[in-house]
C-alpha positions as CSV (number, residue, x, y, z in Angstrom):
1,X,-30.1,4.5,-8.3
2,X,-27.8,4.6,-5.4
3,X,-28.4,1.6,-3.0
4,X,-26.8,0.5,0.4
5,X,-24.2,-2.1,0.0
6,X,-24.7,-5.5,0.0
7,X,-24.2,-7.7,3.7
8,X,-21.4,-9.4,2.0
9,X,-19.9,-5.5,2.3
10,X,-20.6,-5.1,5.4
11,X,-19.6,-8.7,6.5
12,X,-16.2,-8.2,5.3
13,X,-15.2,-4.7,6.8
14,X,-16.8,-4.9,10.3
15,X,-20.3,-3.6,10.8
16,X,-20.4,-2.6,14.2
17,X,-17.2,-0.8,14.2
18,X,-18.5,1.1,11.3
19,X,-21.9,2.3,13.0
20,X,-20.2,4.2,15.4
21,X,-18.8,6.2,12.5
22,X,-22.3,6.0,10.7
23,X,-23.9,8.1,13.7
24,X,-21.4,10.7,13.4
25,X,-21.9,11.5,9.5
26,X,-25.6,10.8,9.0
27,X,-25.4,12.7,5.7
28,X,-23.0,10.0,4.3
29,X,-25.8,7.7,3.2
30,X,-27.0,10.2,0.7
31,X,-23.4,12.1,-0.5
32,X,-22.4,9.0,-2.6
33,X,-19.1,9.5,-1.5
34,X,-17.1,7.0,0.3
35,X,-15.9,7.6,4.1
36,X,-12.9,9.6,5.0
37,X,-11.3,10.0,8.3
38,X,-8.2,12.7,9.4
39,X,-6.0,9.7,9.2
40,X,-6.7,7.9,6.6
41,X,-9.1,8.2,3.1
42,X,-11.3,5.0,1.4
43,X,-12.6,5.3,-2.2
44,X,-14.7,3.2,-4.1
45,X,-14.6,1.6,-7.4
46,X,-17.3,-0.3,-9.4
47,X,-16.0,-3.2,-11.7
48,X,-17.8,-3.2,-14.7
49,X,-17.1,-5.9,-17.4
50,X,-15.1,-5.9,-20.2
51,X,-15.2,-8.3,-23.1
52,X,-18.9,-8.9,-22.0
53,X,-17.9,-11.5,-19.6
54,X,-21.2,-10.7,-17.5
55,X,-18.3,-10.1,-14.6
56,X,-19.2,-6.8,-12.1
57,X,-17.9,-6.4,-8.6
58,X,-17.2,-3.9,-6.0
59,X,-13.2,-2.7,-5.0
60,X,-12.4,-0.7,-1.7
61,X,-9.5,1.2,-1.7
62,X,-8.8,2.1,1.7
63,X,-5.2,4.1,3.2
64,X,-3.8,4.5,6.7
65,X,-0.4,5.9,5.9
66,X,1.6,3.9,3.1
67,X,-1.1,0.5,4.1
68,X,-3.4,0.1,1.6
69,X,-6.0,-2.3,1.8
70,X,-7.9,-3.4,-1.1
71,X,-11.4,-5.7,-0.9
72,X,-12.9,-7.0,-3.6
73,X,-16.4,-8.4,-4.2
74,X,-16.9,-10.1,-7.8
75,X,-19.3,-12.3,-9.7
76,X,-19.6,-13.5,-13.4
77,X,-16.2,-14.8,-13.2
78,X,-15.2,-18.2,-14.9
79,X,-15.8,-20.6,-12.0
80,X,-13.0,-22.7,-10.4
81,X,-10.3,-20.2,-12.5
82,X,-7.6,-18.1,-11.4
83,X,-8.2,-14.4,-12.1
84,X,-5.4,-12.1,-12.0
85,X,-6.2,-8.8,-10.8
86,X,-3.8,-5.5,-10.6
87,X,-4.1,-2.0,-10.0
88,X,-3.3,-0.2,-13.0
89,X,-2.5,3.5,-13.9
90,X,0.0,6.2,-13.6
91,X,1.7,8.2,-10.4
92,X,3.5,10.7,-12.8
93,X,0.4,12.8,-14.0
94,X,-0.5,10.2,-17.2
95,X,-4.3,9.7,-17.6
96,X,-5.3,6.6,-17.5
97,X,-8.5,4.6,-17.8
98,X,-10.8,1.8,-18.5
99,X,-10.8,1.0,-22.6
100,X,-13.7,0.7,-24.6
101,X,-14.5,-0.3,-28.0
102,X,-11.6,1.3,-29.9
103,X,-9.2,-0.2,-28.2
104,X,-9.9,-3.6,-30.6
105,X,-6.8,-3.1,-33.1
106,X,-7.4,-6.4,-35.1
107,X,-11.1,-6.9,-35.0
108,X,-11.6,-10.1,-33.2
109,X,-14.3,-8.6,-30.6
110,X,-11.9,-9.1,-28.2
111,X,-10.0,-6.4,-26.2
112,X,-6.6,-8.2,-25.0
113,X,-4.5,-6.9,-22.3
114,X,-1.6,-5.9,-24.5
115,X,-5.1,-3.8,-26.9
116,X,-6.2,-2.3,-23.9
117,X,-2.8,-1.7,-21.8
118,X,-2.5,2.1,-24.2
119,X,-5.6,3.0,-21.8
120,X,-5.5,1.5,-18.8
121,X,-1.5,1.9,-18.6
122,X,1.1,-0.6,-17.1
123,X,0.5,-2.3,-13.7
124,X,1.3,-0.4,-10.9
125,X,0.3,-3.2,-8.1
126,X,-0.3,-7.0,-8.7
127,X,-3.4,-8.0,-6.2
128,X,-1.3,-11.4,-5.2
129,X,-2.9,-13.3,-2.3
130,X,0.4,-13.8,-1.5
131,X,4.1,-12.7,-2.1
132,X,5.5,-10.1,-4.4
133,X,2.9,-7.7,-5.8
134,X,5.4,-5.6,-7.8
135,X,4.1,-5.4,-11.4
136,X,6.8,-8.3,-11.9
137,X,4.1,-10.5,-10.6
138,X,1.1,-9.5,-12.9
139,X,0.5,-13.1,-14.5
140,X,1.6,-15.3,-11.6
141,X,-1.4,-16.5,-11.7
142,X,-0.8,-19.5,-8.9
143,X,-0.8,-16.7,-6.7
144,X,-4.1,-14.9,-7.7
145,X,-7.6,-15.3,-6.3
146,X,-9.7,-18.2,-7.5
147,X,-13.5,-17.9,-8.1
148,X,-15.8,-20.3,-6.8
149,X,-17.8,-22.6,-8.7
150,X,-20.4,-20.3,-9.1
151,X,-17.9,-17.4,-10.4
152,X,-17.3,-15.6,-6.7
153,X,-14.3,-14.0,-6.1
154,X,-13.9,-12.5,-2.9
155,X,-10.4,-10.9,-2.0
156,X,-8.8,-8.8,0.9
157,X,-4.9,-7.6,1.0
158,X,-2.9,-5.5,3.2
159,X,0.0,-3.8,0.9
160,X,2.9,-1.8,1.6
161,X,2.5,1.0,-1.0
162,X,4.8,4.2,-2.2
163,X,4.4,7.5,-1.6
164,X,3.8,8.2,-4.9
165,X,0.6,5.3,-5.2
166,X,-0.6,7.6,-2.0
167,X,-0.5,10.7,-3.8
168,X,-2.0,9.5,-6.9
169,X,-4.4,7.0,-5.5
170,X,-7.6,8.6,-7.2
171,X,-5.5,8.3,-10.5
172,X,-5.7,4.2,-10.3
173,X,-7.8,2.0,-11.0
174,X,-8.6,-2.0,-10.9
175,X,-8.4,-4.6,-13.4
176,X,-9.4,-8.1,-13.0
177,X,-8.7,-10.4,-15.9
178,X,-10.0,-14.0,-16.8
179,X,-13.0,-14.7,-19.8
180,X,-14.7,-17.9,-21.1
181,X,-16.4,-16.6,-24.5
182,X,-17.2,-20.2,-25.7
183,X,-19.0,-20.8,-22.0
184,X,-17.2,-24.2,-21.3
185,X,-16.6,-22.5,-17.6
186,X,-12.8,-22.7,-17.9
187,X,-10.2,-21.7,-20.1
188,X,-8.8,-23.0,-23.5
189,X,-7.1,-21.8,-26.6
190,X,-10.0,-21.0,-28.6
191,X,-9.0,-17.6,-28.7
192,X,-5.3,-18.4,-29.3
193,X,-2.5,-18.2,-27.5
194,X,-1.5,-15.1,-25.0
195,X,0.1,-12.4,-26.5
196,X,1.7,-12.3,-22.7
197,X,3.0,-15.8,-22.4
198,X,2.3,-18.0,-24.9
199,X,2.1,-20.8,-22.5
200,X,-1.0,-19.1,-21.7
201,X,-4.3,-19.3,-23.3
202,X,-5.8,-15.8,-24.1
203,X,-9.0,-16.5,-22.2
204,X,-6.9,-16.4,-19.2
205,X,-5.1,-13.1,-19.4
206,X,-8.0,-11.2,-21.6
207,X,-9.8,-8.1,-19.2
208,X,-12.8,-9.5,-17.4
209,X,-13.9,-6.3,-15.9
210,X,-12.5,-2.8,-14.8
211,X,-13.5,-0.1,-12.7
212,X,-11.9,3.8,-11.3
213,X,-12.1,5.4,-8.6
214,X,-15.5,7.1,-8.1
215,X,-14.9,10.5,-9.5
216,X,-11.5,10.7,-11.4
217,X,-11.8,11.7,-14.9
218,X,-12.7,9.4,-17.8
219,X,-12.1,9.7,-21.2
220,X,-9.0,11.5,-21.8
221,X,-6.5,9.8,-23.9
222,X,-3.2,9.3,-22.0
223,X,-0.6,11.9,-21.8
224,X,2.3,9.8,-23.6
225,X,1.3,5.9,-23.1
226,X,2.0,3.5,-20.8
227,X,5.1,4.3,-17.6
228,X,7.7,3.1,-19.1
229,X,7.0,5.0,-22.4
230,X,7.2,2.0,-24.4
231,X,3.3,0.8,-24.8
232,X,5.0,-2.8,-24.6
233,X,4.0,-5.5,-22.0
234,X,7.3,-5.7,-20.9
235,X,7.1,-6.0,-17.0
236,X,4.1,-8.7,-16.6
237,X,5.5,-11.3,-17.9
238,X,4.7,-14.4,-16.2
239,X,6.3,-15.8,-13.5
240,X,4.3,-19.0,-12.7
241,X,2.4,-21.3,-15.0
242,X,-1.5,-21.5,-14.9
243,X,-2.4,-23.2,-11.6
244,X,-5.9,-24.7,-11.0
245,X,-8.7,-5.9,11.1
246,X,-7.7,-3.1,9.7
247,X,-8.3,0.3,11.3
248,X,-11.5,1.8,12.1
249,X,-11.1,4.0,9.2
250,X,-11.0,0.7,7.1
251,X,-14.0,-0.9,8.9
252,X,-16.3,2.3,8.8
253,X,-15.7,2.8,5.3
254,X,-16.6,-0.5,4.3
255,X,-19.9,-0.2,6.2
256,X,-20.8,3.0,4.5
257,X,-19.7,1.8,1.2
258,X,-22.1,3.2,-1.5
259,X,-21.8,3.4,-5.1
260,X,-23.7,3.0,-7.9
261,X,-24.4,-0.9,-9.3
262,X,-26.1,-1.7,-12.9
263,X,-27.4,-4.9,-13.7
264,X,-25.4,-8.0,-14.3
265,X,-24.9,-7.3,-18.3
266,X,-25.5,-3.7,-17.8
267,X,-21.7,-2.8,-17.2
268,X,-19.3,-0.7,-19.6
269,X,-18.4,-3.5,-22.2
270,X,-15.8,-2.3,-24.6
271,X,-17.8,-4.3,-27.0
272,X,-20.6,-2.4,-27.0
């Protein structure tokens, strides 16, 4: 069932702005499609979880020129925990996407990043709330959003992007990463030690949820594995230890934001 989007959408990208647009495409509301404008083009993504974390959200992807602006709307998270976050995916044809099942190589019922990066590729953007959000930055994780104590995460960046991420924006996707398996609402080495930085605990690094672009194709295997043709995790290495207005285009497209939402639980779970 397609529904309207939650007030917390419509808090964050500007309502009134956003109704203007509304009364010039009334048949938006029922197209499922997210708003476009001459000058600039939004898409949507549903987070569903992964590792079944119970975490789902909402991304908006939204482009004026090479500024991208990205909001995201997540719950389920492990309260009180950083939870890096990247866009992932190719901008040289590679298909990419969210892993499922088969991508557990030792059994453990756990998709790790390095299990799952063969699907989802190599980081293309680090969602940083500050600073450097080259792929170098993809487990500086005293720079990434923090969820609240009841497992909200709510984040909004500007970034300067390539021409290439323009061109290939529907072939991305959104990765948010942070689990708590044992439910002791933070995270430990129960699971081991990262296979990322070993000064990490797995929890923190595993794939929390994942979501595409509303539309691109699903399901393919990719054409020749991650970008750097190496299916290592070379790249995201860590770089900090674990640490407790845009346009109108941007605002009307966060009003008119539609997609599809399951049920908490209901979400693609590469467990299932």
């Amino acid at each position: 069932m397609i529904f309207q989007p939650p007030a917390r959408f419509a808090a964050l990208m500007g309502l009134p702005a956003a109704l203007v647009l509304l009364a010039a495409t009334p048949s938006f509301a029922h197209s499922g499609s997210p708003a476009k404008a001459p000058d600039g083009k939004a898409y949507q993504i549903e987070l569903e979880q992964q590792n079944r974390s119970g975490a789902s959200g909402a991304a908006l992807l939204s482009l004026d020129g090479a500024k991208l602006t990205v909001k995201i709307e997540a719950d389920g998270l492990v309260p009180g925990q950083p939870h890096a976050q990247h866009i992932h995916g190719s901008t040289d044809g590679h298909n990419f996407h969210c892993p499922d099942a088969s991508a557990d190589k030792n059994g453990d019922s756990i998709v790790t990043t390095a299990e799952g990066l063969p699907a989802y590729g190599d980081i293309n953007i680090s969602l940083t709330t500050k600073g450097d959000t080259s792929k170098d930055s993809g487990l500086a994780v005293d720079r990434m959003p923090v969820a609240d104590k009841d497992g909200k995460l709510t984040y909004s960046r500007t970034i300067t992007v390539s021409q290439a991420v323009v061109d290939h924006i529907k072939d991305l996707h959104v990765v948010q990463h942070g689990i708590d398996p044992n439910a002791n609402s933070k995270y430990d080495f129960s699971l081991g030690k990262s296979e990322l930085d070993p000064k990490l605990p797995q929890e923190a690094t595993a794939p929390a949820n994942c979501g595409m672009v509303k539309g691109a194709s699903v399901g393919s295997m990719p054409v020749g594995g991650v970008e750097t043709g190496s299916g290592d995790t070379r790249g995201i290495e860590a770089t900090g230890i674990l640490a407790t207005g845009g346009t109108a285009v941007v605002l009307a497209a966060g009003a008119l934001f539609v997609l599809r939402r399951r049920a908490l639980g209901e979400g693609t779970d590469p467990r299932d």
